[in-house]
mmCIF file of the N, C-alpha and C atoms, coordinates in Angstrom:
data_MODEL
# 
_entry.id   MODEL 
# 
loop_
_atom_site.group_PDB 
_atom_site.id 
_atom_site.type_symbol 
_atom_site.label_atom_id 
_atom_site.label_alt_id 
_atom_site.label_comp_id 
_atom_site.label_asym_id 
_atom_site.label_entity_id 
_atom_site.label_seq_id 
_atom_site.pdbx_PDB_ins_code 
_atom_site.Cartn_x 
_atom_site.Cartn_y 
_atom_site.Cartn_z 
_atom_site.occupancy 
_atom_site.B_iso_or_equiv 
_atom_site.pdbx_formal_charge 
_atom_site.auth_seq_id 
_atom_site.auth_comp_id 
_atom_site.auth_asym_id 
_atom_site.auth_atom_id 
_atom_site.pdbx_PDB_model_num 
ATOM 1   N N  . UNK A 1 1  ? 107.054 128.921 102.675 1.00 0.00 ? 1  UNK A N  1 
ATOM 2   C CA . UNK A 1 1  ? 105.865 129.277 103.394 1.00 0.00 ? 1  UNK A CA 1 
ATOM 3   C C  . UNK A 1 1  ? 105.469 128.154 104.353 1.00 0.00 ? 1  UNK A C  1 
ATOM 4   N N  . UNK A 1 2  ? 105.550 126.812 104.046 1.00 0.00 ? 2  UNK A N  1 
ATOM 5   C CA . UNK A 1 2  ? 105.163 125.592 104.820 1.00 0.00 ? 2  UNK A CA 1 
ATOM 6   C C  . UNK A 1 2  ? 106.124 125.636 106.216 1.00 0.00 ? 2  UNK A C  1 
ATOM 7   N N  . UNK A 1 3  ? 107.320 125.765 105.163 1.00 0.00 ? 3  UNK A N  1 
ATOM 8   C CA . UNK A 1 3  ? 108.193 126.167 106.606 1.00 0.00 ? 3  UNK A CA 1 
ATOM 9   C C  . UNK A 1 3  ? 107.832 126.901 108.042 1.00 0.00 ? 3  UNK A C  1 
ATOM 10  N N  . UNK A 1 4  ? 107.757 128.219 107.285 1.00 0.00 ? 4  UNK A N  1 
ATOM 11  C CA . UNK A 1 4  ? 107.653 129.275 108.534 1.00 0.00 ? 4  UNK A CA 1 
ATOM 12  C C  . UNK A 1 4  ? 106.219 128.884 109.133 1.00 0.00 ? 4  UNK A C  1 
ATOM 13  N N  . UNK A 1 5  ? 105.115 128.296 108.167 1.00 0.00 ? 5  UNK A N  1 
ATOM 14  C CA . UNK A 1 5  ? 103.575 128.199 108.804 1.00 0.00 ? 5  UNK A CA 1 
ATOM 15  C C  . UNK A 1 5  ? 103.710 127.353 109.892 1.00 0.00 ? 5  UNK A C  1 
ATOM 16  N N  . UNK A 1 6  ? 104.075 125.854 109.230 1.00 0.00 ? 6  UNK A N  1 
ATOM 17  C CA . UNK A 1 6  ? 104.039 124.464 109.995 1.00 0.00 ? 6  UNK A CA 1 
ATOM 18  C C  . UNK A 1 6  ? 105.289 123.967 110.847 1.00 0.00 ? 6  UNK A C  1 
ATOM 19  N N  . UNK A 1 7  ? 106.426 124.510 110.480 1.00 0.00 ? 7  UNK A N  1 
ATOM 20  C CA . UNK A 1 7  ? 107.414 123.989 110.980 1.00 0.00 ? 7  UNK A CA 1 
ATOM 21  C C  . UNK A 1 7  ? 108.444 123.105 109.932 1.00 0.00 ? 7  UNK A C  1 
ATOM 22  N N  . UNK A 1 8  ? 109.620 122.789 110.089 1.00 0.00 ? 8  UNK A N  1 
ATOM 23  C CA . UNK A 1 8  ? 110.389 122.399 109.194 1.00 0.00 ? 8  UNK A CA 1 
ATOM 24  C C  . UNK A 1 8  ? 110.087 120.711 109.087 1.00 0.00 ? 8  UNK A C  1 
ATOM 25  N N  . UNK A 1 9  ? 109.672 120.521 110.407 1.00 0.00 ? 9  UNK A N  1 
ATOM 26  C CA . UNK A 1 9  ? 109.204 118.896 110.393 1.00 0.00 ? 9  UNK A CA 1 
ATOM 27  C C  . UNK A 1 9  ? 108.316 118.419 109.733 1.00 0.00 ? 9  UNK A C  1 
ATOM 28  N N  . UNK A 1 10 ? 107.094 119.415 109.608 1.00 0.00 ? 10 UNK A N  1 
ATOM 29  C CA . UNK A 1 10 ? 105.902 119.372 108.264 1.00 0.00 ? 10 UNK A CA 1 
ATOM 30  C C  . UNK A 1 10 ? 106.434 119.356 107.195 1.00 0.00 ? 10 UNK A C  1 
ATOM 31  N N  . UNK A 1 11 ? 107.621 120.136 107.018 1.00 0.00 ? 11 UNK A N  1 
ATOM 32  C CA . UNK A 1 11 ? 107.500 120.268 106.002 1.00 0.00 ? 11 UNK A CA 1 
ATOM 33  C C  . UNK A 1 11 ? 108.252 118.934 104.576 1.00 0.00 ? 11 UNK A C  1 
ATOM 34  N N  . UNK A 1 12 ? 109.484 118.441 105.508 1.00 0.00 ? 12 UNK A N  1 
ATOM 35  C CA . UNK A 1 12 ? 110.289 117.356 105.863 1.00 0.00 ? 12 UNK A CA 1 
ATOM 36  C C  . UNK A 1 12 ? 109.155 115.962 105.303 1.00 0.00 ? 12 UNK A C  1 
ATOM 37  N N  . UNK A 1 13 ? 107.675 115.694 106.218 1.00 0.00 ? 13 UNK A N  1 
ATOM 38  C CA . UNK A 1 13 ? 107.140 115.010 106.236 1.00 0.00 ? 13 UNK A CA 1 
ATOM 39  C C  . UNK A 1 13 ? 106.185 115.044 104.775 1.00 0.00 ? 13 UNK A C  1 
ATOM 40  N N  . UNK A 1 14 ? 105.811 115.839 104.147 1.00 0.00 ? 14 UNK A N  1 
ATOM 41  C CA . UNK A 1 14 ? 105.017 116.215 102.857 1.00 0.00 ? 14 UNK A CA 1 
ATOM 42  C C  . UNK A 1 14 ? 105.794 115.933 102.076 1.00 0.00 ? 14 UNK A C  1 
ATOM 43  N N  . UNK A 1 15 ? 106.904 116.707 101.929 1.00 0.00 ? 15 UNK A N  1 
ATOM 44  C CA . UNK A 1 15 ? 108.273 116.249 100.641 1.00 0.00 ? 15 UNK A CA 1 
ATOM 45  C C  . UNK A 1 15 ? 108.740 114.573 100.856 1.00 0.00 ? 15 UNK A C  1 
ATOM 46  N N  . UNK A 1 16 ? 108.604 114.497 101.727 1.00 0.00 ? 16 UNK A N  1 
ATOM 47  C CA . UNK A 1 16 ? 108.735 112.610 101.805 1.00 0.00 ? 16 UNK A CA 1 
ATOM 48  C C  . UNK A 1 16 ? 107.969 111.329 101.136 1.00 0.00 ? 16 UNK A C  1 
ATOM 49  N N  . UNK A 1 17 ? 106.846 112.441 101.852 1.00 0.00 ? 17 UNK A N  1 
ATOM 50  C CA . UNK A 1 17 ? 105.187 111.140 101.829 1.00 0.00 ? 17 UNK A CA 1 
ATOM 51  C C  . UNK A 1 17 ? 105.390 111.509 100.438 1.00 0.00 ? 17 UNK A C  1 
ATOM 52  N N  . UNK A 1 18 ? 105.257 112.092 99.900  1.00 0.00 ? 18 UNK A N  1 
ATOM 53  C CA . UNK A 1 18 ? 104.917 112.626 98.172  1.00 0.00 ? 18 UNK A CA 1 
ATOM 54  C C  . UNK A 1 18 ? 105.463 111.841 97.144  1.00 0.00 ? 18 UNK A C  1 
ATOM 55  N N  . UNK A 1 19 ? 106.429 111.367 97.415  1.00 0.00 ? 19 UNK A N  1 
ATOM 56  C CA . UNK A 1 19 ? 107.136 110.618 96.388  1.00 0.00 ? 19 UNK A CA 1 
ATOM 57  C C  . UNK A 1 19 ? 107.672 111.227 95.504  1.00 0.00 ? 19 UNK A C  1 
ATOM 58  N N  . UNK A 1 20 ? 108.127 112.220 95.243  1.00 0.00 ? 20 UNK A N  1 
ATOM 59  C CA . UNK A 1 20 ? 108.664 113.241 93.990  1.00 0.00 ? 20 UNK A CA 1 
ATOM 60  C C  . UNK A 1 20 ? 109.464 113.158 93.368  1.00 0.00 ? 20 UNK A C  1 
ATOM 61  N N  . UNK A 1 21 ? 109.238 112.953 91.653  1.00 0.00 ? 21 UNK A N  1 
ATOM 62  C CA . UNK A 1 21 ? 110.674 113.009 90.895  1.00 0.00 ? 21 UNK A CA 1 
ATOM 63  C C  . UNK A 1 21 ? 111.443 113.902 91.066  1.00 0.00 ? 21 UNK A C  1 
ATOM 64  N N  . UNK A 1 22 ? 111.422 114.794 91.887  1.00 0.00 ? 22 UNK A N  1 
ATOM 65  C CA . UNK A 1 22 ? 112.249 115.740 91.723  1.00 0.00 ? 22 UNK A CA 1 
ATOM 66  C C  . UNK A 1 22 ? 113.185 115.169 93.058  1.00 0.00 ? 22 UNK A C  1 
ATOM 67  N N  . UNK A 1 23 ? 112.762 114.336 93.583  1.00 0.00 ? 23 UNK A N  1 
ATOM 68  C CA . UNK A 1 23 ? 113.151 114.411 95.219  1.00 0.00 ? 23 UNK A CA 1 
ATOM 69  C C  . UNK A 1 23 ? 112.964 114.868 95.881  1.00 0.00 ? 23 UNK A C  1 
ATOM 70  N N  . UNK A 1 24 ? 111.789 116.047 95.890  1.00 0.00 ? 24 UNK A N  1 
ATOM 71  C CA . UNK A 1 24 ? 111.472 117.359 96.691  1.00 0.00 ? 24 UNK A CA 1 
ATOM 72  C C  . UNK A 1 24 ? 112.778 118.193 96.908  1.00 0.00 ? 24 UNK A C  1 
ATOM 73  N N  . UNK A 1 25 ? 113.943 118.678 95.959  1.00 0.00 ? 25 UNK A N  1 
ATOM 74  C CA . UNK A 1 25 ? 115.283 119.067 95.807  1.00 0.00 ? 25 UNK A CA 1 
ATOM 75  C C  . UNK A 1 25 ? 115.006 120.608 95.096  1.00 0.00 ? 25 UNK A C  1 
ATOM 76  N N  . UNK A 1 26 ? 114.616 121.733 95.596  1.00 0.00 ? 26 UNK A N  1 
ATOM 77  C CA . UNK A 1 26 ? 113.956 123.254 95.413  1.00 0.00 ? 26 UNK A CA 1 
ATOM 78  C C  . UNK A 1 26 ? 114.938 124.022 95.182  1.00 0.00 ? 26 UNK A C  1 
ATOM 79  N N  . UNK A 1 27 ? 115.166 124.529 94.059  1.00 0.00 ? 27 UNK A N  1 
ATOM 80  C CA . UNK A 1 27 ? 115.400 126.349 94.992  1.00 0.00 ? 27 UNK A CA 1 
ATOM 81  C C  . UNK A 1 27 ? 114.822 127.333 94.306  1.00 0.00 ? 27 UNK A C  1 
ATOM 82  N N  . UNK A 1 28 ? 115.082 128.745 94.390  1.00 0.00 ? 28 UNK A N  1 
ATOM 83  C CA . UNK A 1 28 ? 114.025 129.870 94.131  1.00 0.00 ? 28 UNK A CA 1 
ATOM 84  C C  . UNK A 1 28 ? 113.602 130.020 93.018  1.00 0.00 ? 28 UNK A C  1 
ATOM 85  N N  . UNK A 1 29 ? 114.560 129.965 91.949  1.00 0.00 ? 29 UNK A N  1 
ATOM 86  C CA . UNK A 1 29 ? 114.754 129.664 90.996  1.00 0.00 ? 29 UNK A CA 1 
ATOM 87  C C  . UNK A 1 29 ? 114.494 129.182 90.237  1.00 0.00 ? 29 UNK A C  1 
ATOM 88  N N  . UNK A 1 30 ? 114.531 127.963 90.345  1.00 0.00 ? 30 UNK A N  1 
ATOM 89  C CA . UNK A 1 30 ? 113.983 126.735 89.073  1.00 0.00 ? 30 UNK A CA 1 
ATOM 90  C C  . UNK A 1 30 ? 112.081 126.720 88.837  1.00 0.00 ? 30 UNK A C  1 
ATOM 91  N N  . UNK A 1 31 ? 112.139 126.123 88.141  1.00 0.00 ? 31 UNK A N  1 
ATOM 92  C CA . UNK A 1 31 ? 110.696 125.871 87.627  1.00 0.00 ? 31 UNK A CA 1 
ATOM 93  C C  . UNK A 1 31 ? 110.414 124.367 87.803  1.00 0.00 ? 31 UNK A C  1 
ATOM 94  N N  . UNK A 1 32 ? 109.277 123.905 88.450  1.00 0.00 ? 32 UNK A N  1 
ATOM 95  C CA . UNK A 1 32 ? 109.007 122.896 88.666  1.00 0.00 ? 32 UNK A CA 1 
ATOM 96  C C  . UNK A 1 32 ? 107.752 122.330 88.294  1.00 0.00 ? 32 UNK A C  1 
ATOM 97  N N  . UNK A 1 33 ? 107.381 120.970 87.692  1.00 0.00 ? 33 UNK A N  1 
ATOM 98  C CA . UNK A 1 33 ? 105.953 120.098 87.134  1.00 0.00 ? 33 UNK A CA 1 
ATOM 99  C C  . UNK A 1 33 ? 104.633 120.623 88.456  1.00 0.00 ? 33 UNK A C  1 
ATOM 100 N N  . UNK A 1 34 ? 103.939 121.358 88.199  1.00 0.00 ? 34 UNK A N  1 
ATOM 101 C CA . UNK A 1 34 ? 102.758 121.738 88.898  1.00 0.00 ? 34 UNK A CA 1 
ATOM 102 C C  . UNK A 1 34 ? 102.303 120.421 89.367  1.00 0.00 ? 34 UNK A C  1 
ATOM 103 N N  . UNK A 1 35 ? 102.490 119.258 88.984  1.00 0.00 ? 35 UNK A N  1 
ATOM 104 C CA . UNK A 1 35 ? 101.636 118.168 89.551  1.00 0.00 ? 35 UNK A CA 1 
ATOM 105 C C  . UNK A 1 35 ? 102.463 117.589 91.021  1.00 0.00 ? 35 UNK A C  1 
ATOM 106 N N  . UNK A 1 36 ? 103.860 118.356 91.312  1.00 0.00 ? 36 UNK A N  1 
ATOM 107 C CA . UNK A 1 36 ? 104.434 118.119 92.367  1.00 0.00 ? 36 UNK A CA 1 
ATOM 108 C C  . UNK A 1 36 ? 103.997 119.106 93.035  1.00 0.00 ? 36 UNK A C  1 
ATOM 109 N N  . UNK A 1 37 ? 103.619 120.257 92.429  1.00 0.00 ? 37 UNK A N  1 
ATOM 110 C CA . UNK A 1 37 ? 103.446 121.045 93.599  1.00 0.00 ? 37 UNK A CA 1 
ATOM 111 C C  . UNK A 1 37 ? 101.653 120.500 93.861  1.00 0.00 ? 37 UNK A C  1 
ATOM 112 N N  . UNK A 1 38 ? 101.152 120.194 93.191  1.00 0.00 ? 38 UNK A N  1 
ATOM 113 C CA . UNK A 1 38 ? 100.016 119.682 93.683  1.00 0.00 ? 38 UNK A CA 1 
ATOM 114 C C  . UNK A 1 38 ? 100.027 118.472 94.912  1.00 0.00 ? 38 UNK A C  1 
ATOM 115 N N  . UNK A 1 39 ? 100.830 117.400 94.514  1.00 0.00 ? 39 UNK A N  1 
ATOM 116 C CA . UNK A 1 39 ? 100.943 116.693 95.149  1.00 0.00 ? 39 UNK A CA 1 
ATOM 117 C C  . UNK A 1 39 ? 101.307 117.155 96.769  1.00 0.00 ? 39 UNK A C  1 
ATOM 118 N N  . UNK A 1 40 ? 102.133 117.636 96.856  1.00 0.00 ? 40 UNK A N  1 
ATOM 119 C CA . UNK A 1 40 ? 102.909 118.774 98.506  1.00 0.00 ? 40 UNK A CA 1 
ATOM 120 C C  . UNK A 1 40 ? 101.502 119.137 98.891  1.00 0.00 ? 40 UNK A C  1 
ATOM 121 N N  . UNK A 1 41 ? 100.520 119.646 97.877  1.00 0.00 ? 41 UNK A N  1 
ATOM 122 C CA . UNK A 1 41 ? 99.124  120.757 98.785  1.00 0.00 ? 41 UNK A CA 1 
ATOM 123 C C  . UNK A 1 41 ? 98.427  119.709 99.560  1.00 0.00 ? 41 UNK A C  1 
ATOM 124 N N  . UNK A 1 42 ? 98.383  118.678 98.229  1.00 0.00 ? 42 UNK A N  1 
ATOM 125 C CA . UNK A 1 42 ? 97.650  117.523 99.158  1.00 0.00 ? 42 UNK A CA 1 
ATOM 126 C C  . UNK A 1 42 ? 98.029  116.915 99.778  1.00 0.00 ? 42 UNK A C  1 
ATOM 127 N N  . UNK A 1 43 ? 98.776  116.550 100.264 1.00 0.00 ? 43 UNK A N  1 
ATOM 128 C CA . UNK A 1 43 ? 99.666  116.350 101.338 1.00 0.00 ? 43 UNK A CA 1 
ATOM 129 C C  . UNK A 1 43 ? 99.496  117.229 102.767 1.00 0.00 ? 43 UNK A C  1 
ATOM 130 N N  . UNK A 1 44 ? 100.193 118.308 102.236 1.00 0.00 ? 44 UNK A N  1 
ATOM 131 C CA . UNK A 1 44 ? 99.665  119.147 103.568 1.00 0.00 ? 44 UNK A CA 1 
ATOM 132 C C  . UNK A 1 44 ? 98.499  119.115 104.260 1.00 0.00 ? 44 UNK A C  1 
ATOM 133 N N  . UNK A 1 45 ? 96.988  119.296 103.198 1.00 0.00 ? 45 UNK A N  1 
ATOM 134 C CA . UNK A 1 45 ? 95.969  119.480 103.867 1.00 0.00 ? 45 UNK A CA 1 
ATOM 135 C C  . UNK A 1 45 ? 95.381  118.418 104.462 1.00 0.00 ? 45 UNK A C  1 
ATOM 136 N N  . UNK A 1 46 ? 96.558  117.312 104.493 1.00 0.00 ? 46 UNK A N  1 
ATOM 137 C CA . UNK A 1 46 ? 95.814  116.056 105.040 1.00 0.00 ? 46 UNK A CA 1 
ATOM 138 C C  . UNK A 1 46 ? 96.413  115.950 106.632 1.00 0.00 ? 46 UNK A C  1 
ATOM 139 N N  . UNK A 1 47 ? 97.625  116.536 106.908 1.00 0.00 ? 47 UNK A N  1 
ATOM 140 C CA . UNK A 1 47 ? 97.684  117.221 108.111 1.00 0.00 ? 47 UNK A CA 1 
ATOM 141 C C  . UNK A 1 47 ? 97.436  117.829 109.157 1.00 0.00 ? 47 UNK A C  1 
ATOM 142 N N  . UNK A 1 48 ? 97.248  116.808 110.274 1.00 0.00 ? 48 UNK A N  1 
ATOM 143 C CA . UNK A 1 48 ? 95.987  117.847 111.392 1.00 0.00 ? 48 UNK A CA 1 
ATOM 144 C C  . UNK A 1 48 ? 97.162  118.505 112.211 1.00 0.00 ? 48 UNK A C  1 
ATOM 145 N N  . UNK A 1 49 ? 96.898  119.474 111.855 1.00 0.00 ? 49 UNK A N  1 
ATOM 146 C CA . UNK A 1 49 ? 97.798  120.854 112.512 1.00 0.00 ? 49 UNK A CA 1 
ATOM 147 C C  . UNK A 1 49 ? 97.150  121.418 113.505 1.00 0.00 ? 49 UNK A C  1 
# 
């Protein structure tokens, strides 16, 4: 969704800044610690788009 909203460069830039054990490393599939996906929201909304 960040993708298609913001662009792949947003999206690139959130999974970075975040620091994630996971590496920010996704797919449809898996199940992931809600506190990463928290981390990505806040991230985003700190983004002046």
């Amino acid at each position: 969704m960040v993708e298609k909203e913001f662009g792949l460069e947003v999206l690139d830039q959130i999974i970075i800044e975040s620091n994630l054990a996971s590496g920010g490393i996704y797919t449809s599939v898996g199940t992931y610690d809600f506190i990463e996906m928290q981390s990505l929201i806040v991230k985003l909304s700190e983004k002046r788009i």
